[in-house]
Structures are given as C-alpha cells and as structure tokens.
DOLOFI-488028 format. One line per field, with one value per residue (C-alpha): x, y, z; residue in one letter. Coordinates in Angstrom, 2 decimals, decimal comma, padded with zeros to 5 digits. Example, Ala and Ser with C-alpha at 12.3 -4.5 7.8 and 13.67 -1.06 7.14 Angstrom:
px <- [012,30:013,67];
py <- [-004,50:-001,06];
pz <- [007,80:007,14];
aa <- [a:s];
This chain:
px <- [-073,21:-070,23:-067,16:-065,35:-067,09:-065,22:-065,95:-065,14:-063,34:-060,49:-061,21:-061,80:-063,66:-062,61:-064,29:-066,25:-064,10:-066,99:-069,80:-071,47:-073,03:-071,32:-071,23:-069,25:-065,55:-064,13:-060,88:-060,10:-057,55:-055,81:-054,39:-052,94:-050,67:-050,82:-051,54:-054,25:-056,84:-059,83:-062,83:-065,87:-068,84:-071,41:-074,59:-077,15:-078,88:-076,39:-076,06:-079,14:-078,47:-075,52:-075,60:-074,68:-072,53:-070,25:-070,47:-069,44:-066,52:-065,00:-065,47:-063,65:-060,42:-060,67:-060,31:-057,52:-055,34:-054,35:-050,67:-050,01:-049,10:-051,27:-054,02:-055,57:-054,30:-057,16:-055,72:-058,89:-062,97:-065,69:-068,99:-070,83:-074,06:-075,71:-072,96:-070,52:-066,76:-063,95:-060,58:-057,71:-054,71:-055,16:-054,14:-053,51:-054,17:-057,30:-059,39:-059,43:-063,53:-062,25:-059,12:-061,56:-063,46:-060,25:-060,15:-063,74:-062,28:-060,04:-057,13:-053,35:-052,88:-049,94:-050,97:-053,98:-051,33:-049,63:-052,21:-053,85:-050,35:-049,97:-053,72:-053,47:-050,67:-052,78:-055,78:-053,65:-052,47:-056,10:-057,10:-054,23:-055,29:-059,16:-060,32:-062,41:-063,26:-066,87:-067,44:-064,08:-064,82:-062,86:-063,55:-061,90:-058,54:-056,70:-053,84:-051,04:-049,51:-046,52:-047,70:-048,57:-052,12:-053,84:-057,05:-060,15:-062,55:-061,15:-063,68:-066,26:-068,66:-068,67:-069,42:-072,18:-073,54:-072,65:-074,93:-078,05:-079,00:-076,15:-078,13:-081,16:-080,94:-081,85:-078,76:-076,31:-073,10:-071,00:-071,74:-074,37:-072,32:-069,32:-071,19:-069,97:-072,87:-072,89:-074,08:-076,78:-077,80:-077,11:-074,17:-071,49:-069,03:-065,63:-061,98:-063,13:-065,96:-063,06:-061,12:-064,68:-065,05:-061,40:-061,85:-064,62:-062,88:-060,07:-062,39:-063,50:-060,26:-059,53:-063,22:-063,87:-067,05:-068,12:-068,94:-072,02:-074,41:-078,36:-080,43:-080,81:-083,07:-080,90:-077,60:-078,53:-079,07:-076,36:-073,87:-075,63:-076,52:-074,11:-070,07:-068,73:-068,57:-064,58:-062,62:-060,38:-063,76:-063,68:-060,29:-057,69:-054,26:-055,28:-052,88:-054,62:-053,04:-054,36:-057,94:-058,15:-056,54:-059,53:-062,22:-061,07:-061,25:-064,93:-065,86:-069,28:-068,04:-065,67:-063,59:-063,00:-061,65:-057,57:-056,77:-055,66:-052,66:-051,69:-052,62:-050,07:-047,90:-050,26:-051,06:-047,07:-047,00:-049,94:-048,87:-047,36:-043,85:-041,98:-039,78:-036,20:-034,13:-030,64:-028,59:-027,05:-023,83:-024,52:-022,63:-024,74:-027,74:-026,20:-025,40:-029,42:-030,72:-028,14:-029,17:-032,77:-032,26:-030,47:-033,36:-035,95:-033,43:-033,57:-037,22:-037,34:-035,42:-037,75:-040,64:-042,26:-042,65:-044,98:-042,46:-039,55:-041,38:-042,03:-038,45:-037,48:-039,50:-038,25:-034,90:-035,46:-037,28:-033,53:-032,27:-030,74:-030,33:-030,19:-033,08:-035,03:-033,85:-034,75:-038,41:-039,28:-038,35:-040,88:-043,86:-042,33:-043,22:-046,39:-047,13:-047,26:-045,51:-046,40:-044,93:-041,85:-040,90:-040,91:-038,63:-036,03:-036,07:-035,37:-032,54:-030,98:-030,85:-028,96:-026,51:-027,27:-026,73:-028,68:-031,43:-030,38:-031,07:-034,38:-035,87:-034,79:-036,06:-039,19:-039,61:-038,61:-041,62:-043,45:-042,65:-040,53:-037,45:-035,89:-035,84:-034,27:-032,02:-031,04:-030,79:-028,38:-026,29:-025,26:-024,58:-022,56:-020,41:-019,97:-018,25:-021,65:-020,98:-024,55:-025,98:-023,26:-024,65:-028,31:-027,80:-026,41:-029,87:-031,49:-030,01:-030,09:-033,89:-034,01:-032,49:-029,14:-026,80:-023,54:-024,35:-025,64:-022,22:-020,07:-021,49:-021,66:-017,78:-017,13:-018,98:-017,25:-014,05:-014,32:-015,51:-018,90:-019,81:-023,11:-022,18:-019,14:-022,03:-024,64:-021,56:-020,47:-024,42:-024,06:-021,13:-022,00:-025,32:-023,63:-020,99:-018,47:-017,12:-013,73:-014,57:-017,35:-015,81:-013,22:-015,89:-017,37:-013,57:-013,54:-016,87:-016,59:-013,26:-015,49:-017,75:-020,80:-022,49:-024,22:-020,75:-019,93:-023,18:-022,68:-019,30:-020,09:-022,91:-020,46:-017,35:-020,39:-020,83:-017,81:-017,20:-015,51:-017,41:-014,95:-014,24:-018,22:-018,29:-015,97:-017,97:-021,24:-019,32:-018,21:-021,39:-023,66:-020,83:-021,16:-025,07:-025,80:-028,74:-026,30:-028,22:-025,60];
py <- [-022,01:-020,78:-021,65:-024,57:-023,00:-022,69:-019,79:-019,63:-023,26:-021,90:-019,58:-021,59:-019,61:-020,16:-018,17:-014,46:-011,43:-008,82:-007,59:-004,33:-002,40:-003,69:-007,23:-009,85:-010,37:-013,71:-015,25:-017,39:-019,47:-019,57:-023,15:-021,97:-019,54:-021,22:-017,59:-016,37:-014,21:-011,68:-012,56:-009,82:-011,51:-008,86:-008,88:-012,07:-011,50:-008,98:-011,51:-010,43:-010,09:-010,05:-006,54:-005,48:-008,77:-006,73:-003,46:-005,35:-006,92:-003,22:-001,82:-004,50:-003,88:-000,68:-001,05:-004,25:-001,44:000,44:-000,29:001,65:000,43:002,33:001,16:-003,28:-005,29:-006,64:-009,59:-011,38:-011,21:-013,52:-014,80:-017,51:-018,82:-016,59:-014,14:-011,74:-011,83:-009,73:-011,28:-009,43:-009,17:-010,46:-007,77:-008,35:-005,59:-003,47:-000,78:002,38:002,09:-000,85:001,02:004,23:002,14:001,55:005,72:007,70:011,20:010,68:008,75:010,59:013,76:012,28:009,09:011,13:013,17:010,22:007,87:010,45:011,59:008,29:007,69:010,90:009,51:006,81:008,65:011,41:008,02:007,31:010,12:010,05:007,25:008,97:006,84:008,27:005,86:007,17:005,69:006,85:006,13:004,61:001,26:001,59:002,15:-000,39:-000,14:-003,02:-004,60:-003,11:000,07:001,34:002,35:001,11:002,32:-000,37:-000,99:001,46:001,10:-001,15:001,63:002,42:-001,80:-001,80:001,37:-000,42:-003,26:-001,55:001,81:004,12:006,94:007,11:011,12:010,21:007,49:008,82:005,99:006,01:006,66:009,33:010,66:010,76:012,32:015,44:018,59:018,47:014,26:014,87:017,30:014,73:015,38:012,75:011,48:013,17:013,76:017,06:014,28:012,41:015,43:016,27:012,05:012,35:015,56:013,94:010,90:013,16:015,40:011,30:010,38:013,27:013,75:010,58:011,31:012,56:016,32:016,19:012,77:013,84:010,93:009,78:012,80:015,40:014,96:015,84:018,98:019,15:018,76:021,50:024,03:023,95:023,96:021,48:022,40:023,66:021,02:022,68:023,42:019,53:019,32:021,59:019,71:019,79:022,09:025,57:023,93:020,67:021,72:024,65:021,88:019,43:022,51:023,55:019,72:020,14:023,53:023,21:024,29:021,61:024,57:025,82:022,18:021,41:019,30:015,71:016,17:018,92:016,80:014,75:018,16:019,53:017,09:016,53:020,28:020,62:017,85:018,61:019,31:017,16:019,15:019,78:016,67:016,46:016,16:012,74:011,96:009,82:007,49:007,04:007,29:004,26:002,14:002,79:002,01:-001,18:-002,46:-002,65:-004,02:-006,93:-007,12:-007,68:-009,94:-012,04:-011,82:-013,07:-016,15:-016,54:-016,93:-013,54:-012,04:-009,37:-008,23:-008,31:-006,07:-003,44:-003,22:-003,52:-000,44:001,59:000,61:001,77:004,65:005,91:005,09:001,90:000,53:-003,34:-002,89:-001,54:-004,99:-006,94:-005,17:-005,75:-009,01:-009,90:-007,92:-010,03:-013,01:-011,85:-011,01:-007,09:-006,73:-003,18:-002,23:-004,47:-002,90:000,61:-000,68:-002,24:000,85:003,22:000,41:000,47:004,23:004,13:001,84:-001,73:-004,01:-007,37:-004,90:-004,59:-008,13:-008,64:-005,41:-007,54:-010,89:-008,82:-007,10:-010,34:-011,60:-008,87:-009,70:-006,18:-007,71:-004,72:-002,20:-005,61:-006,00:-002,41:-002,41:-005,26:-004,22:-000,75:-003,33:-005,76:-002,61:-001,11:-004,75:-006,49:-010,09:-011,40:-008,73:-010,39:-014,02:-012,54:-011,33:-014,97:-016,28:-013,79:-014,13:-017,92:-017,61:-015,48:-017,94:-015,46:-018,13:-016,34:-013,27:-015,93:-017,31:-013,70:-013,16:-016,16:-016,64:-012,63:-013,92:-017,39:-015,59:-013,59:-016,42:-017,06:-020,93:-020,57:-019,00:-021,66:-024,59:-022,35:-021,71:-026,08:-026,68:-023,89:-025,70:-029,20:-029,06:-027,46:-030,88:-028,80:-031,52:-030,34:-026,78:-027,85:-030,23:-027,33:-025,17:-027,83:-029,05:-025,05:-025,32:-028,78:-027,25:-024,58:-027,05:-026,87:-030,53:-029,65:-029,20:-032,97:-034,58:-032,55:-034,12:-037,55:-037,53:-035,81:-038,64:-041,49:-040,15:-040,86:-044,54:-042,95:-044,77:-045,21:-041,50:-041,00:-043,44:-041,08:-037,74:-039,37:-039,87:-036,62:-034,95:-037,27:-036,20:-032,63:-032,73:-033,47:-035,44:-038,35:-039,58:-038,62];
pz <- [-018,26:-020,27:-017,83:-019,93:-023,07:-026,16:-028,62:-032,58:-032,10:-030,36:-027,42:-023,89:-021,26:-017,91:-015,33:-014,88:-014,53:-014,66:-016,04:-017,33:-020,18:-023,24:-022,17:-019,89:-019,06:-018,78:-018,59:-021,23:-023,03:-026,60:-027,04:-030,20:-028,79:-025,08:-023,49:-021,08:-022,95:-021,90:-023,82:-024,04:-024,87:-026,74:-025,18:-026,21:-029,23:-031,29:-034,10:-035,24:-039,00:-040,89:-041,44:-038,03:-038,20:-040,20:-038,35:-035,58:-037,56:-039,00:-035,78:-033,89:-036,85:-035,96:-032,43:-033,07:-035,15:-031,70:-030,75:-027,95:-024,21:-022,70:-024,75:-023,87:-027,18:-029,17:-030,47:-032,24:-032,66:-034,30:-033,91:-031,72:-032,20:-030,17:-029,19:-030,48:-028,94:-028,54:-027,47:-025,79:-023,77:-019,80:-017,72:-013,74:-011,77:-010,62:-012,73:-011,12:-009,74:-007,80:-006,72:-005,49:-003,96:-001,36:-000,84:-000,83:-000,37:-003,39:-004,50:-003,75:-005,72:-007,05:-008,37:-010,12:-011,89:-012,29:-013,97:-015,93:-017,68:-018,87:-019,99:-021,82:-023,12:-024,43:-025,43:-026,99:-029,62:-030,29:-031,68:-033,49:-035,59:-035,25:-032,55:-029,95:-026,75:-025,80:-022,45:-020,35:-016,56:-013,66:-014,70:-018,09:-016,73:-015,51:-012,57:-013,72:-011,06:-012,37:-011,71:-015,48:-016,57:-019,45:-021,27:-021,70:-023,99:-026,73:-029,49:-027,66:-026,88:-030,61:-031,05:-029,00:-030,69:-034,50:-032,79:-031,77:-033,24:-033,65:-035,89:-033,00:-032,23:-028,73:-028,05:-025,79:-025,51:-022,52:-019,36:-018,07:-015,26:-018,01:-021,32:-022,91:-022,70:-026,65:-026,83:-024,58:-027,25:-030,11:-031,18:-032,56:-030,02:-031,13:-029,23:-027,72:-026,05:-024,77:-022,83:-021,47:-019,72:-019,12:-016,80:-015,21:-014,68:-013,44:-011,04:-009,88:-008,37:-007,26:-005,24:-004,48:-006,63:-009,74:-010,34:-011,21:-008,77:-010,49:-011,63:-015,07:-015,71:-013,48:-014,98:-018,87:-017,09:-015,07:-017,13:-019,97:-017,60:-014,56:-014,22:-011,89:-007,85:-007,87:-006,87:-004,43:-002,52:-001,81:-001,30:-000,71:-001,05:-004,87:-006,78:-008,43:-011,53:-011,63:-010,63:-013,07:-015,89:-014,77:-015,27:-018,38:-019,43:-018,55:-020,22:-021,72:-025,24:-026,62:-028,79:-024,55:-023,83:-024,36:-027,18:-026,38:-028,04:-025,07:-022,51:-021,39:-020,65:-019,46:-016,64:-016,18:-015,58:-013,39:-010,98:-007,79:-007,44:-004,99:-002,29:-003,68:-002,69:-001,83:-004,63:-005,34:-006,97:-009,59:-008,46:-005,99:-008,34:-010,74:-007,18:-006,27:-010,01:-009,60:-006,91:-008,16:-011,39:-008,95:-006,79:-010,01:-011,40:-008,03:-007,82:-011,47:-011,02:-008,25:-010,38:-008,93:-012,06:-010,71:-008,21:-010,27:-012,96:-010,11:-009,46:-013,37:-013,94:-010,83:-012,31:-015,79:-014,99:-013,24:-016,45:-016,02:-019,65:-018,63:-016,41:-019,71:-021,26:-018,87:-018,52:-022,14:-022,23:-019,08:-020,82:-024,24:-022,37:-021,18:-024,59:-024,24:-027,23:-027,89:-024,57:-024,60:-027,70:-026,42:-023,47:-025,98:-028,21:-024,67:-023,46:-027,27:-027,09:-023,91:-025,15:-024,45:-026,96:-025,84:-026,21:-029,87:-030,51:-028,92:-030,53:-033,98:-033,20:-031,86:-035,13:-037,44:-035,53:-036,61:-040,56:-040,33:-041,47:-043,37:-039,71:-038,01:-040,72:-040,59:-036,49:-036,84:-039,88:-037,77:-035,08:-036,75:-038,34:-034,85:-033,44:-032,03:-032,53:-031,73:-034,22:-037,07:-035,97:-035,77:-040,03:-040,80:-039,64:-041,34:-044,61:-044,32:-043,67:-046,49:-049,16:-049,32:-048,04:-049,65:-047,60:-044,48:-044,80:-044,55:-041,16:-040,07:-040,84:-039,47:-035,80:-035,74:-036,41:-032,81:-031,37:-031,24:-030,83:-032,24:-035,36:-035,69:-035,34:-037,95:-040,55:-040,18:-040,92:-044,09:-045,37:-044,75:-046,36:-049,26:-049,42:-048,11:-045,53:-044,96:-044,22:-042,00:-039,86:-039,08:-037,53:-035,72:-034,38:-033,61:-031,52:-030,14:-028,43:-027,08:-024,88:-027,58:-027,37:-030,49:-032,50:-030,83:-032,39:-035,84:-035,97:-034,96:-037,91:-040,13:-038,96:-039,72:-043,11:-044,32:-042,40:-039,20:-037,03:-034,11:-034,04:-034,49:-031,70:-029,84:-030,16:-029,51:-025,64:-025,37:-026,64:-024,38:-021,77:-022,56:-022,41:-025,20:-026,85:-028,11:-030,78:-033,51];
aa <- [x:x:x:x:x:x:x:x:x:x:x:x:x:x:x:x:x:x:x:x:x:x:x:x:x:x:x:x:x:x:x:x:x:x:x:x:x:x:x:x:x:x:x:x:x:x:x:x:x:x:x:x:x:x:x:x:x:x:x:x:x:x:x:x:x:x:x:x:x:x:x:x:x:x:x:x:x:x:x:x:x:x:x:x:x:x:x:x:x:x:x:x:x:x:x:x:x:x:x:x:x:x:x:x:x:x:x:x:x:x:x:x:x:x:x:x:x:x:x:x:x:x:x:x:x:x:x:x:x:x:x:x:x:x:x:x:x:x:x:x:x:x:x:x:x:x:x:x:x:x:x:x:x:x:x:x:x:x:x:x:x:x:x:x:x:x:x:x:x:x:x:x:x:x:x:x:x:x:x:x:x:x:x:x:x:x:x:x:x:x:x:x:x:x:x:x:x:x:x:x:x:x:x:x:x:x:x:x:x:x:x:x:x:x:x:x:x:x:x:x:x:x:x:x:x:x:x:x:x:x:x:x:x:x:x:x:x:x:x:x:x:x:x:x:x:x:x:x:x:x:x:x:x:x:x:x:x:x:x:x:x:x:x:x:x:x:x:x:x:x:x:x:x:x:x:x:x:x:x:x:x:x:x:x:x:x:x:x:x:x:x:x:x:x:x:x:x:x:x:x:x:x:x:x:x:x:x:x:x:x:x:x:x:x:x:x:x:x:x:x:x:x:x:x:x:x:x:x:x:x:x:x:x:x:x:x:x:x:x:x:x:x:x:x:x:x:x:x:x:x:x:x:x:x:x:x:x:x:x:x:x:x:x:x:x:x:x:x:x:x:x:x:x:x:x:x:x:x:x:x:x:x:x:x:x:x:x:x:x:x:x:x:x:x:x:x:x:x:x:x:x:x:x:x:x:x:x:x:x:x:x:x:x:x:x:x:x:x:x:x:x:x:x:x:x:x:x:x:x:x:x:x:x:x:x:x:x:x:x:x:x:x:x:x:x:x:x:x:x:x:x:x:x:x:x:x:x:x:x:x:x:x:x:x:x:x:x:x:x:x:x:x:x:x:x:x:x:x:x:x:x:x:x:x];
C-alpha cells in the first residue's frame, strides 16, 4: 500500500523497516539530496485538527535541533493526507532488542559498558538542550555497523503524546517495563525519568531481561513498591561497580538517581578493567594504528565502506590523525555530518592538516563562514597552502576579490596549480589578459588540462587561433574536455 509512495511531494517510500507504538519505519528516498532516508509515519488518523497539527510540528523542531552523534539526525517532517511523517538519517546496523535477541543471558559485560558510555554520552547532550527521550528501551538504540551507538526516536514519544492527550493524569508514555516509579504516579516525564529507563535498559543487557517481567497491571507495582532482583544474583561476572551504578540508576526517588551529566564517567569507571597488557613501544603502537588505517583505506577503494569504517575507527581510536580524516570524510558522505565533524575537529587537533580543510568546507556548508574563515586564516599563517587557496575561494564567493586575489597569488606562488588556474580566471575576468595568461602558462606547465583550455579561449580572444588550435591538442591530450 505505501511501498513506491511519495510523502509531502518529495519523500519516496521504499519498503518496511519496522513497526511499533509510535508508528512505522520505512526506507525511503530524498531525490533532492539523492540520499537514503528513514521515514516514521505517525499513526493513521493524527491529522485530526490543526491544533495538534502544530504540536506535532514544534515538537518535531524540537527534536530536529539535536546535533549530537550519538543522537539519529532529524532532517525534515510534514503532513500527508492522512498521516503525519518524520524524516531522518538511515542508519545500517541492528537496535539493541534485535541484538539481545542473539544472547538471552545477557550481552558481554564489556560491550554493555561500552554502549551505555556512549549513549550516556548522548543522553547526557539532550538534556542539555532540555530534551528528555521518554520511551528508552533496547529498541531505541541502535548498534552501527561501525560499531558506534546511537539513540532513536529522541522526541517522538513526546510527538505521539502532543498527538493524543498529553495532559490525561492517567497517560503513562514509554514503555511499561521502562517507566520511572514517579510517571506511574503522574508525574511529568523529566531527565531524572531518563536515568531511571536507562538503568533498566542497562539491567536488560546485562540480564538478558528486564528487572521487573509483571503484566500491565503488575509492573505499576513493581516498579513503586519493589527494588530490582540484584543483578549480580543473575550473573556474577558483573562488576560490584557496574551493578551497584545500574541500582542506583533505578532508585525509586529520582533526587537518589545520578544525574545524566555524571553518567558517562560513571559508566567508564564502573566498566571492567582489562588485564594489564604488555607495554608497547610506540613504535610499535604507530606501526599497528598504520597498518589499519591501510587496511580501511584498501577496503575503501574497494567499495566496502562498512568494513573500511570498522578499521578507520579502530585506527583513530589509537590516535591515528589521518585515520580520523579519513573516518569523517566516510560518515561526510553518508551524510552523518554531526559525527564527521567531531572526527575532523579530533584529526585537526592532532595535527593533520587535510583535516583542516574538510572541517572548513564542512562548516561553509553549514553557512558558518566566519569559524572556517578563522580555521583557515591560522592555517594559511602557519604555511598550509590548501588553507591559502581555500580563503581565495572564500573571499571570491564573498564579493572580496582584492583579498581573493592575495591568497590566491600567496598559494600559486608555492606552487599550487589550482590556485594558479583560480588567480588566471580572477584576472582575466577583470581584462587583465597579460597577467592571466602568465598563470595559466605557469599551470599549463604543471600538467593542468584546465590551464590548456583557459589559454586556448584566452589565445582565441585575441585572434591566436593557431596557438588556440595548439592548446586545444594538448589539453584534449592532457584530458581535458577540448572544447576551448
């Protein structure tokens, strides 16, 4: 019924990831962008009235303002004629419920420490900004092929509630096995509701099983009444830490519960230690981190992007700055911008510069033109020629071709083809002939076909047409177009 659909005149649906309480999942596609979407379609019937039209609508911004990479990208949202839709990022990977699924006493210690540092991460973000999730359960985070977690549905819960009756006393969002002591009483869903799903989520992977199984009408008083079965008494290889962490998350007065913003270290310090390992030298270490950078590399020419980012990561986690690069750029592509940018801030830090021009062009992108102005001015000043070629554009762009032209000239002057070519096309269009035929002589000798063709035009102009004739050859010979 709604494969080949298309939503709000842009969206097509292709086929049915999943379904549940707040609607259905499908893969889609944004011809505007030409990029794989998810689309959530709302429950039938929640464009009811315009009123909860625009509930739906703030909510929605709300949720679209989270930039984090731990957190799905909601990139757009509008209205069918009998549905509601929420459009964001594709991921490819599993959800944790599918992933438990695989392991019924519990998923590796380690990996739970793992995941939930970087979800709390995530969640810690959110309530930043004031954002609780409501409904945290297995299903809402998402294991990347890559390896990284992501939080789902931030803000959806509070959609569907925006959509149906969010001041009934008796509502209780989320899910039951999930909801804090103090909803099931009536209160608001708040951060200190969050740590409480997170801990049960937690206690989840760790168990194999929630703490606390009642029905619909046992686990209101469950979860008011009794604390969760310790979770060492299910499994011992769980560290005192960790399971004590996991109560605490679940106390039955949210002022007992840890703040989000203590979370993350206080999962990294509750996770198990590994044993002591033989001490490298790092020479050795830089050799290891090399080699894997080489074998994502490899792997990326390939075209198996989903390997290579496994082996990116691994790299960049040692601290390998190109590997950082070369990560950001692949979630760039896959238009994980949030998270690429992080990567190229991390590889800048630790000194490489091609990272220095992506993060620019990433946030000239992003209309944030004075920060990549900045990042390439200190750039340019320490010797980066790219960064000097990368103002010229920028300042040509920007009308400012006197200040275009001093970089563009500083770059061509150590060499850079491209910035020879740009600074011809400056000059030229200005009638400056002479001076641009020199720069594209200067380039032409450097192999660039473009620099051929700009000088065959230019030679044309002025009634050259046997030395036009002549670069036309050599650019056509040099791969060139060869159209003059």
């Amino acid at each position: 019924m709604w494969s080949g659909r298309v939503l709000g005149g842009r969206y097509r649906l292709g086929h049915l990831l999943g379904r549940g309480g707040t609607g259905e999942v499908w893969q889609g596609f944004d011809p505007k962008l030409h990029r794989p979407v998810a689309v959530k379609l709302l429950p039938a019937g929640t464009v009811a009235d315009d009123a909860r039209a625009r509930r739906f609508e703030r909510e929605a911004r709300v949720a679209a303002d989270l930039h984090h990479p731990g957190i799905t990208a909601v990139h757009d949202f509008g209205r069918d004629d009998t549905h509601l839709f929420v459009v964001m990022e594709l991921l490819r990977g599993r959800d944790l419920a599918a992933v438990l699924a695989d392991h019924p006493g519990g998923l590796p210690v380690t990996q739970v420490a793992t995941v939930g540092a970087q979800a709390a991460e995530a969640l810690r973000a959110a309530h930043a900004q004031r954002v609780v999730h409501r409904a945290l359960k297995p299903a809402n985070l998402f294991l990347c092929d890559g390896g990284h977690v992501k939080i789902c549905d931030f803000g959806i819960a509070r959609i569907a509630d925006a959509l149906t009756q969010p001041t009934a006393a008796d509502t209780v969002s989320g899910t039951p096995a999930f909801t804090p002591p103090e909803q099931w009483d009536g209160a608001e869903a708040d951060a200190p509701g969050d740590v409480y799903a997170f801990g049960c989520l937690l206690y989840t992977l760790l168990a194999g099983q929630p703490p606390f199984t009642g029905g619909r009408t046992a686990l209101p008083r469950q979860h008011l009444t009794q604390p969760p079965p310790p979770l060492r008494a299910v499994r011992a290889d769980i560290p005192d830490a960790l399971a004590d962490l996991v109560t605490r998350m679940m106390a039955e007065n949210p002022a007992d519960r840890p703040a989000s913003t203590d979370l993350p270290a206080l999962l990294h310090q509750a996770a198990p230690q590994p044993p002591p390992a033989q001490q490298e030298s790092p020479h050795t270490e830089q050799r290891h981190a090399d080699a894997m950078f080489d074998t994502g590399f490899l792997l990326y020419e390939r075209g198996e992007t989903a390997e290579a980012e496994t082996w990116y990561r691994r790299a960049a986690e040692s601290g390998h700055a190109r590997a950082m690069n070369s990560l950001g750029a692949l979630l760039y592509e896959r238009d994980e911008v949030a998270e690429a940018e992080v990567w190229y801030r991390r590889a800048m830090a630790n000194g490489d510069t091609d990272a220095v021009h992506n993060l620019g062009l990433l946030l000239c992108e992003r209309d944030e033109v004075a920060e990549a102005e900045a990042l390439w001015r200190r750039a340019a000043e320490d010797g980066d020629i790219e960064a000097m070629h990368n103002l010229g554009l920028l300042f040509e762009d920007e009308g400012e071709t006197a200040e275009a032209e001093v970089w563009y000239w500083r770059a061509a002057a150590q060499d850079h083809v491209d910035a020879m070519v740009d600074l011809g096309l400056l000059l030229h269009g200005r009638g400056e002939a002479a001076g641009a035929e020199i720069w594209y002589r200067r380039a032409a000798g450097n192999g660039a076909a473009d620099a051929m063709e700009r000088l065959a035009a230019l030679c044309a102009e002025q009634g050259r047409n046997a030395e036009a004739a002549q670069w036309r050859r050599r650019a056509e010979g040099a791969g060139g177009s060869g159209t003059g």
